[in-house]
C-alpha positions as CSV (number, residue, x, y, z in Angstrom):
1,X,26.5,-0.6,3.5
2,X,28.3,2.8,4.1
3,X,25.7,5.9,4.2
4,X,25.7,9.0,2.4
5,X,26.4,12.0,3.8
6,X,25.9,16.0,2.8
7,X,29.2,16.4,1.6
8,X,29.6,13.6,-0.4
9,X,27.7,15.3,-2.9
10,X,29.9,18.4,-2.4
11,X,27.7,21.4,-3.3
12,X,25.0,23.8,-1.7
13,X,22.1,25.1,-3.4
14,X,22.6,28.4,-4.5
15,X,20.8,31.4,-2.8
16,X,18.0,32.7,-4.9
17,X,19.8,35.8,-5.2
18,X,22.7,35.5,-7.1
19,X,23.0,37.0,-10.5
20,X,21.8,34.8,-13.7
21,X,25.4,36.2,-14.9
22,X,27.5,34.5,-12.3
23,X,26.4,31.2,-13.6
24,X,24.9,29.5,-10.8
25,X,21.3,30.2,-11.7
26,X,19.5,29.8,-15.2
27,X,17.2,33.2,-15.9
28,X,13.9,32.4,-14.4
29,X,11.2,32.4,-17.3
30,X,9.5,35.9,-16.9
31,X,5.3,34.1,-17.2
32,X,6.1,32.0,-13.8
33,X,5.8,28.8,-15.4
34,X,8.3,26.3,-14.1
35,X,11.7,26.9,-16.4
36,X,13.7,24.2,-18.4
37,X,15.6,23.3,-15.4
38,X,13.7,23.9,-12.4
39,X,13.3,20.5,-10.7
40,X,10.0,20.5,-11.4
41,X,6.5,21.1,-11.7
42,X,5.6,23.2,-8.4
43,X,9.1,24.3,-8.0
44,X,9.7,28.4,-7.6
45,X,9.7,30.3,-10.6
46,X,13.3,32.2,-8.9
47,X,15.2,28.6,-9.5
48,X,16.7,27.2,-13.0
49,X,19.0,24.9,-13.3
50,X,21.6,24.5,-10.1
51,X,25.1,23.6,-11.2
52,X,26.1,20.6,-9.1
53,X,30.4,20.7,-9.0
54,X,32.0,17.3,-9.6
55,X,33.5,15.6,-6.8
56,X,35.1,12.4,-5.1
57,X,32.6,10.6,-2.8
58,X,33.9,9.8,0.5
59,X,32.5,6.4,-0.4
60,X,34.7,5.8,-3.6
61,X,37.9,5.7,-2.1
62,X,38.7,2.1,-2.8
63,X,42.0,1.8,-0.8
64,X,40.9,0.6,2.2
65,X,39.1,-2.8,0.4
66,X,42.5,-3.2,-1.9
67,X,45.2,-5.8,-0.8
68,X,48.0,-5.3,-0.3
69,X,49.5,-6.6,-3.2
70,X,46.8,-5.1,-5.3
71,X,47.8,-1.7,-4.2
72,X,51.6,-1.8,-4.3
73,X,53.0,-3.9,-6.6
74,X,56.1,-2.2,-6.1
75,X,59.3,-4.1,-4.6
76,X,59.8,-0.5,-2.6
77,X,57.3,-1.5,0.0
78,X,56.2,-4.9,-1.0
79,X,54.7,-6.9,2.3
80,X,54.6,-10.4,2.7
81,X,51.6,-11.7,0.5
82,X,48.3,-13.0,2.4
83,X,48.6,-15.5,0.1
84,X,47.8,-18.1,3.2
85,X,49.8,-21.0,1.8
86,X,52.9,-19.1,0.7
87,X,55.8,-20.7,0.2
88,X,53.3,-24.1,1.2
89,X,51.1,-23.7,-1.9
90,X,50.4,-26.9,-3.6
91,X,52.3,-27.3,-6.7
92,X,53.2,-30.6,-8.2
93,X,56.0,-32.3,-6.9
94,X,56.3,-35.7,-8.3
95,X,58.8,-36.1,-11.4
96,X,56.7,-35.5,-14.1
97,X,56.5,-38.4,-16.5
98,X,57.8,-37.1,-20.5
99,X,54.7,-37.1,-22.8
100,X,57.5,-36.0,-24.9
101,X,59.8,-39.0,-25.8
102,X,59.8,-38.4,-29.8
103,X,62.3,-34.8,-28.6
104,X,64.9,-37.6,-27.9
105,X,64.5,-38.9,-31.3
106,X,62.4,-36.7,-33.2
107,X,64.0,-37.4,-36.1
108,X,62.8,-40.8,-35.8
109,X,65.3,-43.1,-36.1
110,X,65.5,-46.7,-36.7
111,X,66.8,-48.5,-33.3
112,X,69.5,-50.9,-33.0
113,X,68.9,-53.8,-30.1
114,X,71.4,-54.2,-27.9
115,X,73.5,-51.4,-29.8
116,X,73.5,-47.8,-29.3
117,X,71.0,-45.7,-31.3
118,X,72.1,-44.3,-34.8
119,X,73.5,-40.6,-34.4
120,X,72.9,-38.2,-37.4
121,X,76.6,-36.8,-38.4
122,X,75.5,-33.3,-36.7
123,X,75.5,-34.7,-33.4
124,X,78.3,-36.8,-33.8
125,X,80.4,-33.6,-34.3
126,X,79.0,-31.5,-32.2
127,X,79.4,-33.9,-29.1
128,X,83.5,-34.2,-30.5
129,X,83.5,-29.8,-30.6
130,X,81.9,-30.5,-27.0
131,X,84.5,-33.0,-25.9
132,X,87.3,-30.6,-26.0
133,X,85.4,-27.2,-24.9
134,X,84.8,-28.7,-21.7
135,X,84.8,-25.6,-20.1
136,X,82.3,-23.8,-22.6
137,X,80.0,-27.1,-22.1
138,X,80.0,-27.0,-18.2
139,X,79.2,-23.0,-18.2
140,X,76.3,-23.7,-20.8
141,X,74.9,-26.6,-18.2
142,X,75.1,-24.3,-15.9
143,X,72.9,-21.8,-16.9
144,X,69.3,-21.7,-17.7
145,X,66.9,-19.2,-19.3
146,X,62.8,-18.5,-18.3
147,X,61.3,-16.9,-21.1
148,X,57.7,-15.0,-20.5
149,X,55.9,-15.3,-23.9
150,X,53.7,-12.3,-24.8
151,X,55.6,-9.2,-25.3
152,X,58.6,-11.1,-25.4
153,X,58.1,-13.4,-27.7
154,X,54.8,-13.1,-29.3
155,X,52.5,-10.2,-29.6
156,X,49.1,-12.7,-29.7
157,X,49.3,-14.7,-32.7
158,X,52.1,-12.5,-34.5
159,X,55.6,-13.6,-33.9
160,X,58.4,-11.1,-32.5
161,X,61.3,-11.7,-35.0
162,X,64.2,-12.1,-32.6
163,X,62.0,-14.3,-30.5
164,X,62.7,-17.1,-33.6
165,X,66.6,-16.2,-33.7
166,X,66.7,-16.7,-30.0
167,X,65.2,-20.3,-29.7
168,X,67.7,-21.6,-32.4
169,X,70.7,-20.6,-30.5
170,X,69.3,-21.9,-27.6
171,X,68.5,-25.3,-29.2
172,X,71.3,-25.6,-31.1
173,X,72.6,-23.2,-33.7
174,X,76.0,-22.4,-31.7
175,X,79.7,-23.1,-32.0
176,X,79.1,-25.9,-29.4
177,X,75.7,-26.9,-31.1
178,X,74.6,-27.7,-27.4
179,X,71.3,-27.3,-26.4
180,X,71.1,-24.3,-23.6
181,X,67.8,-24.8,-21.0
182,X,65.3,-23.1,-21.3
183,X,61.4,-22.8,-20.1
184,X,59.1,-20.5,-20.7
185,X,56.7,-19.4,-17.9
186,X,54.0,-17.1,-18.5
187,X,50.7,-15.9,-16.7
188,X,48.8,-16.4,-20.2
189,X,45.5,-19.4,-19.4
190,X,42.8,-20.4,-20.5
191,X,43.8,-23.6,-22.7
192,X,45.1,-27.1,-22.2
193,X,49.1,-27.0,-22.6
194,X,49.4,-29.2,-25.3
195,X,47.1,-26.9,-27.4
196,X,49.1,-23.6,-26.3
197,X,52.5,-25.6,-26.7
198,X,51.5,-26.5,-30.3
199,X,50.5,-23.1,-31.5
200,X,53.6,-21.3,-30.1
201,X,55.7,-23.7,-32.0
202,X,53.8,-22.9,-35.1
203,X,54.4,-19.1,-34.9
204,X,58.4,-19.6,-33.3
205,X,58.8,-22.2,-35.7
206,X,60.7,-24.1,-33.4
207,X,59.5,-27.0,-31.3
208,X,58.4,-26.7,-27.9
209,X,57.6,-29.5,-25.6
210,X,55.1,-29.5,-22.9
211,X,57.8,-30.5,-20.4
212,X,59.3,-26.9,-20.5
213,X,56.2,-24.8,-20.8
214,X,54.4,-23.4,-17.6
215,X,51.0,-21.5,-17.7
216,X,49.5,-19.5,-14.9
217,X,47.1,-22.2,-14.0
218,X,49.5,-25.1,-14.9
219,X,51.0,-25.8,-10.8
220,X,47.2,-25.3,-10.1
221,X,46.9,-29.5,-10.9
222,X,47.9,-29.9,-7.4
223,X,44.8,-28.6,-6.1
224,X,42.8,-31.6,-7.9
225,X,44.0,-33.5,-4.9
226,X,42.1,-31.2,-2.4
227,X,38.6,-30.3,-3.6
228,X,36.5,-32.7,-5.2
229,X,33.5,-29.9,-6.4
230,X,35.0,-26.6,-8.1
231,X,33.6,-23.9,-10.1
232,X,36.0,-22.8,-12.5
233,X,35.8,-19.4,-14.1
234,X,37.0,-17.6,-17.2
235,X,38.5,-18.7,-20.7
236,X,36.9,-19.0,-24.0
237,X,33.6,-21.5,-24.6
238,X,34.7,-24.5,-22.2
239,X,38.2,-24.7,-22.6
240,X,39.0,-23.9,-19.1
241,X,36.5,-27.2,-17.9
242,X,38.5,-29.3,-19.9
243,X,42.0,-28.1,-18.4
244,X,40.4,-29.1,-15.0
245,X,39.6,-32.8,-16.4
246,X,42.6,-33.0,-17.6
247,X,44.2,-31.9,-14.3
248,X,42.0,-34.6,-12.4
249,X,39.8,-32.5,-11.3
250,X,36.2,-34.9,-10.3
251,X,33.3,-32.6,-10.7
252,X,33.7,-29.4,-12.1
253,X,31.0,-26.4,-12.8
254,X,31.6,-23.5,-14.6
255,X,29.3,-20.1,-14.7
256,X,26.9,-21.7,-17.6
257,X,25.9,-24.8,-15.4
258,X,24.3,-22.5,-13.0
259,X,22.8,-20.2,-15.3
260,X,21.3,-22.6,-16.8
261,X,19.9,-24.1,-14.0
262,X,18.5,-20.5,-12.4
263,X,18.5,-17.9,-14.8
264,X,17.5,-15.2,-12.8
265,X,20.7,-15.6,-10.7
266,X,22.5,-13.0,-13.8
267,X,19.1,-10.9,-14.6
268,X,21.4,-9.1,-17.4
269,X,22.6,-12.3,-19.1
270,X,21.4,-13.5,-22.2
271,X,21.9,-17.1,-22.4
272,X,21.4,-18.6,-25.8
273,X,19.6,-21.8,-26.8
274,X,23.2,-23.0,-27.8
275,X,24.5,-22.3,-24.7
276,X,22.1,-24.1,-22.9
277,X,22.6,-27.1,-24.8
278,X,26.0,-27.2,-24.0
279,X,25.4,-27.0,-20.5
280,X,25.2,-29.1,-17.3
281,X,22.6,-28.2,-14.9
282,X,21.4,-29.7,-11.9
283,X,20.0,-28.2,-8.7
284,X,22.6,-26.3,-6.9
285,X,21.1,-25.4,-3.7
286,X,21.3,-29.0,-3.0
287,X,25.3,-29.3,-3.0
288,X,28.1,-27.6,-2.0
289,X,30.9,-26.4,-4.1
290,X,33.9,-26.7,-2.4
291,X,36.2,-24.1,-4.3
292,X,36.3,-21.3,-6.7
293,X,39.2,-21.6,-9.6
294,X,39.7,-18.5,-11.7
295,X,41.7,-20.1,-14.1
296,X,41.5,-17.7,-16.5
297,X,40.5,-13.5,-17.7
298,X,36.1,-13.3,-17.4
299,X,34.2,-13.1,-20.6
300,X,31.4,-12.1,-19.0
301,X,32.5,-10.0,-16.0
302,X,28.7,-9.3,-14.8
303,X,27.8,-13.0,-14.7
304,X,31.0,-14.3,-13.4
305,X,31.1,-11.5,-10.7
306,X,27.3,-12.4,-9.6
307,X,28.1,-16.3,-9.4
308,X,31.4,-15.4,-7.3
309,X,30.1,-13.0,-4.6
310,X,27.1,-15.4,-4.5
311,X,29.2,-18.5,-4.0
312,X,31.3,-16.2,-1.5
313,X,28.5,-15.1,0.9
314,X,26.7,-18.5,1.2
315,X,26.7,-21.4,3.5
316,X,29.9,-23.6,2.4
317,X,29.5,-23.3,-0.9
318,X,25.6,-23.5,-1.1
319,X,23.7,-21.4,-3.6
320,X,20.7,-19.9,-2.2
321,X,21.9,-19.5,0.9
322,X,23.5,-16.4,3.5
323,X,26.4,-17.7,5.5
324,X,25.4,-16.8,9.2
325,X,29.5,-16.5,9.1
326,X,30.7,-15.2,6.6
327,X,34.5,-15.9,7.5
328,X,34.2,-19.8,8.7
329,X,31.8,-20.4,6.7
330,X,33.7,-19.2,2.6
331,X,34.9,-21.5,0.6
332,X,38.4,-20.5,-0.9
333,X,38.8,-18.7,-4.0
334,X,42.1,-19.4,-6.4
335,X,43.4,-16.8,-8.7
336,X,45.9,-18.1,-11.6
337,X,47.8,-15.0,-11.9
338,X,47.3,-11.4,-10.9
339,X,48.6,-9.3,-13.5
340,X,46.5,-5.9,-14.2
341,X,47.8,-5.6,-17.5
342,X,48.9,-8.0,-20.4
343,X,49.9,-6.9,-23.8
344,X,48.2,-7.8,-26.7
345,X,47.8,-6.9,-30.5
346,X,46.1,-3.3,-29.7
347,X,48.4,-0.3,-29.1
348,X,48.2,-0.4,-25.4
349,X,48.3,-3.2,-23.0
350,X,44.7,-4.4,-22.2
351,X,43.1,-4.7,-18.8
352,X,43.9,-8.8,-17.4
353,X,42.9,-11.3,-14.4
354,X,44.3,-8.7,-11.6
355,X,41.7,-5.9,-12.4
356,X,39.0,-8.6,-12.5
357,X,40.1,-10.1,-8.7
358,X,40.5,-6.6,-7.6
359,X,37.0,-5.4,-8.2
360,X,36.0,-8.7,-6.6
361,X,38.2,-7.5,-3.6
362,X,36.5,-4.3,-3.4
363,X,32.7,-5.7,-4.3
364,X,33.3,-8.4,-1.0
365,X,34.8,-5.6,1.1
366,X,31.6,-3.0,0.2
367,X,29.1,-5.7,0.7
368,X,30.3,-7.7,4.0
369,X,32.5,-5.3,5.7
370,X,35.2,-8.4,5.7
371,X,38.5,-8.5,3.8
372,X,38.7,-11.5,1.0
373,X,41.1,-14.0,1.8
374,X,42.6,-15.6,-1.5
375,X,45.3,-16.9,-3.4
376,X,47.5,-16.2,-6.0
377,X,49.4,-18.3,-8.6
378,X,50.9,-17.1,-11.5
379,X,54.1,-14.5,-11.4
380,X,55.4,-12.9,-8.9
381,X,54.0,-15.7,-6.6
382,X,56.7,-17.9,-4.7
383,X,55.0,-20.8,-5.5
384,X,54.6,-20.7,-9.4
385,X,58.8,-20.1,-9.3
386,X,59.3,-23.1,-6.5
387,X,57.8,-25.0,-9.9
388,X,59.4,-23.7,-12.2
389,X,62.5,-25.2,-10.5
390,X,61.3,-28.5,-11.1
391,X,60.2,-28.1,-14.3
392,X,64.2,-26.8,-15.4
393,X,65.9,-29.6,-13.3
394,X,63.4,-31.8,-15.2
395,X,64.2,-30.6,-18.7
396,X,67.7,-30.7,-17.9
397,X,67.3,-34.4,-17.5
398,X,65.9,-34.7,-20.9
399,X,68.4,-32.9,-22.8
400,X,71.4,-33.6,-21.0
401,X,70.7,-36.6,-18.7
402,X,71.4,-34.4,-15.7
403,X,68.8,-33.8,-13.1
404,X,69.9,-30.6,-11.6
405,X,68.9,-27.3,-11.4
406,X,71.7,-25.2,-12.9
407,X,73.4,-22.1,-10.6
408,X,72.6,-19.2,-12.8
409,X,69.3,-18.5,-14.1
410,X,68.1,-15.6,-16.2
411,X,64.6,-14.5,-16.4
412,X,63.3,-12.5,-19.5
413,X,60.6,-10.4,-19.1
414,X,58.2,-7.3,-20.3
415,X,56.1,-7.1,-17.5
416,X,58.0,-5.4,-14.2
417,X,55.7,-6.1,-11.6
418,X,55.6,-9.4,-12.6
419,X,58.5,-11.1,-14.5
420,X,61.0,-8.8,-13.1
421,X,60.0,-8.2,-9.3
422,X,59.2,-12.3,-9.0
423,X,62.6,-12.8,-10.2
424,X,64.5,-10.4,-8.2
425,X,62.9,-11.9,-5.0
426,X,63.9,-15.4,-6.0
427,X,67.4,-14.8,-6.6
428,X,67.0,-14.8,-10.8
429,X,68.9,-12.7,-13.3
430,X,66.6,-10.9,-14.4
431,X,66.2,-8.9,-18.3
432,X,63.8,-6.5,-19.0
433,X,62.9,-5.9,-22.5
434,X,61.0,-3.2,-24.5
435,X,58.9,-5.2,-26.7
436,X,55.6,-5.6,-24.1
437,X,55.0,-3.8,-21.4
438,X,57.5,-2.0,-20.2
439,X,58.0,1.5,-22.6
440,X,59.9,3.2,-19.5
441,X,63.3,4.7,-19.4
442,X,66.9,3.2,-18.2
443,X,65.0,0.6,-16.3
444,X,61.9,0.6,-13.8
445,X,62.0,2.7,-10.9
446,X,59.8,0.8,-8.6
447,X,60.9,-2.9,-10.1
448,X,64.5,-2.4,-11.8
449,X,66.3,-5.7,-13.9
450,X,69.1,-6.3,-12.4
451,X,70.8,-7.6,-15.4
452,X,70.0,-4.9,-17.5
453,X,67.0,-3.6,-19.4
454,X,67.5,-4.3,-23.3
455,X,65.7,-3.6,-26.8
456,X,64.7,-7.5,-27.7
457,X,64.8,-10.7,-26.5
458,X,67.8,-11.8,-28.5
459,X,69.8,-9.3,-27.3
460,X,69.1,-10.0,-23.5
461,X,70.1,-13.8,-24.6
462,X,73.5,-12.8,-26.3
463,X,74.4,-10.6,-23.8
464,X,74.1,-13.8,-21.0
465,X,75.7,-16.3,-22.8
466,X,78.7,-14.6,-23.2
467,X,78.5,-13.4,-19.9
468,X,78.9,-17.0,-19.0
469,X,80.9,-18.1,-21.8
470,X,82.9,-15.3,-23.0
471,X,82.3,-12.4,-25.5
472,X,84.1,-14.4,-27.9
473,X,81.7,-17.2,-27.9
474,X,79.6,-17.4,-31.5
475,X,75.8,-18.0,-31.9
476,X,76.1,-19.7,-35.1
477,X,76.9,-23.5,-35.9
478,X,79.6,-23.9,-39.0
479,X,79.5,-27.5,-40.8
480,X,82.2,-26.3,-42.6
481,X,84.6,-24.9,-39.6
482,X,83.7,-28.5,-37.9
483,X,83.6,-31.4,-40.3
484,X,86.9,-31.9,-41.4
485,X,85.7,-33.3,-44.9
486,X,84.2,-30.2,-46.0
487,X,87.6,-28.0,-45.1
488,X,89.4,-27.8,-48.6
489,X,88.0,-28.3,-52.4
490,X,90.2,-31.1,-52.3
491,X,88.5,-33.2,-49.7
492,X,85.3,-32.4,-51.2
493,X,86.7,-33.4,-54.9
494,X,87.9,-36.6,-52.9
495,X,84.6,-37.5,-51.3
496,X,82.8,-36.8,-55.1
């Protein structure tokens, strides 16, 4: 533990002698007794109250526990991450298997054996206004869009207007009435991805599969493979334990197991009778946990804190215990994202995961004189955008029965030291928009777009697509311009 010295507390007593009017001293009470703010009983009648100047600690300067990414989330003089898989991290590989097969035929329509499936007219015409813009339909395949969500399209539960506008054109509504990629990646957690996948659609009012949606924690599946006994932290309730089942993680253990079995382990928790009952304790200075997973923002930063540096300092992974090493002996710690900052419903963007992992940082640093090794999904890590190309070249499959990862790729973002500097560095377009975090001028100065930095999402998305398929190109679908029956009153008095 660092020691206090003299001038960390920045001031001198005052010599007896100076004036009452200067400040320093409080008039002494003229009967001797002690006055209102000597220090106390015994004290010289000659002292009041001492004024003590306000000043910075030698102590508090938290700089040298902060990583490097913590500190400088700047692309000016960004460093390599200590991130200490890198471009290794685990992310899933395999071609994910389609939950999703009703978004081929979500209309549901009867099939035909051994005759191809009934077409609605829509995509009858459109796949003839496709045949002969061949050109327009390459470009479109070409090109692919990675939406973040809040502050781009969503503010929390309330919809961004141009968010809606935007999806249609991208699914559909379009003088080609082609479907445009598109995925959406976002350092939001904390819920299974069906759930979160379900109630974007109901506020976009457009459907989204699970096949193009990507959550901080989503890539952190892979890790089931690895560790077979992980604490998870953060989330609402137990939502983030059943994201882990549902990943394949075996055993997992969140912050209320343990407090239930040692309650004096957070001394300024209250733990409720429900909560108890809804927890799974057993004696954890018995086994080892092999891994922490911070899946998503604390609820409870005291408790969760507590249970981390606790799990950090032990023996492998063994509560009540003091690793004799503190380095060989950690267990690894996994952040889903390290944003500081995430927009929300209130006025001004609230505090996220990356403040919570930096006090950890400085809290390890304080207490064991060692730096915290960790790692970092979530944007602007390599490893969460190495996914995302998989997850694009998959979708492409499904909509277009081509696996491949089209050449130009635009990113759409609020946050800059996130969406925009993760994107620059993996060779995305990349948008900023003014509808989340960023309130700035022309663009960044630390992490600039270098597409351009515009009012809404829908105009970011305009201005792209006829980037790549020329200013003339429309963003609305005409039945009327297409179907040659609906052309002249006459061919509709002909039809009647």
């Amino acid at each position: 533990m660092p020691g206090f010295d003299d001038k960390d507390f920045g001031a001198e007593a005052a010599p007896a002698h100076l004036k009452a009017e200067t400040g320093t001293l409080a008039q002494s009470p003229s009967n001797g007794e002690d006055g209102v703010g000597a220090y106390g009983r015994g004290q010289s009648s000659t002292f009041g109250a001492v004024e003590v100047p306000a000043s910075r600690s030698s102590i508090a300067d938290a700089s040298p526990y902060m990583h490097q990414l913590s500190l400088s989330p700047s692309m000016k003089d960004r460093r390599g991450s200590r991130n200490s898989f890198g471009a290794a991290l685990p992310i899933p590989r395999s071609k994910r298997q389609s939950r999703l097969s009703s978004v081929t035929h979500a209309d549901g329509r009867p099939q035909r054996p051994g005759m191809p499936p009934i077409q609605p007219t829509r995509e009858i015409l459109a796949g003839q206004v496709q045949d002969m813009s061949k050109q327009k339909v390459s470009a479109a395949k070409d090109m692919a869009f990675v939406f973040d969500i809040d502050g781009v399209l969503v503010h929390g539960d309330r919809l961004i207007p141009e968010g809606q506008r935007t999806l249609e054109i991208l699914n559909g509504d379009n003088e080609l009435g082609i479907k445009i990629p598109h995925i959406f990646l976002t350092n939001g957690s904390g819920k299974p991805e069906e759930a979160r996948v379900a109630q974007l659609s109901k506020i976009l009012h457009q459907p989204i599969s699970t096949e193009q949606f990507i959550q901080s924690h989503t890539p952190m599946s892979a890790l089931a493979e690895y560790y077979e006994r992980v604490l998870v932290v953060g989330g609402e309730g137990y939502r983030c334990r059943e994201v882990a089942e549902k990943y394949g993680f075996k055993d997992i253990v969140v912050p209320n197991d343990i407090v239930a079995w040692d309650p004096t382990i957070a001394p300024y928790r209250v733990f409720t009778d429900e909560e108890r009952a809804t927890s799974n304790p057993r004696d954890f200075s018995k086994i080892n946990i092999d891994a922490i997973m911070v899946f998503s923002d604390s609820r409870d930063y005291a408790t969760d804190m507590q249970i981390i540096m606790d799990l950090l300092q032990s023996e492998n992974g063994r509560l009540h215990t003091r690793a004799k090493d503190p380095i060989s002996q950690r267990i690894p710690i996994y952040f889903s994202q390290g944003d500081l900052l995430c927009p929300t419903e209130h006025p001004y963007p609230r505090m996220s995961q990356g403040t919570f992992r930096i006090g950890l940082e400085a809290m390890y640093k304080a207490l064991t004189g060692e730096d915290l090794e960790r790692v970092v999904y979530g944007k602007p890590e390599l490893a969460t955008y190495k996914y995302a190309d998989e997850v694009i070249a998959s979708w492409m499959e499904t909509i277009h029965n081509e696996e491949k990862l089209p050449k130009n790729i635009y990113m759409v973002g609020d946050n800059p030291a996130s969406d925009i500097i993760g994107g620059n560095m993996y060779g995305w377009n990349t948008c900023l928009v003014r509808t989340g975090v960023f309130q700035g001028g022309d663009n960044d100065e630390n992490n600039p777009a270098n597409f351009g930095v515009f009012t809404n999402v829908l105009e970011a998305v305009k201005t792209a697509i006829q980037k790549e398929l020329g200013k003339e190109f429309r963003f609305e679908w005409s039945d009327e311009k297409v179907n040659p029956l609906l052309q002249s009153e006459a061919s509709s008095a002909a039809i009647e």
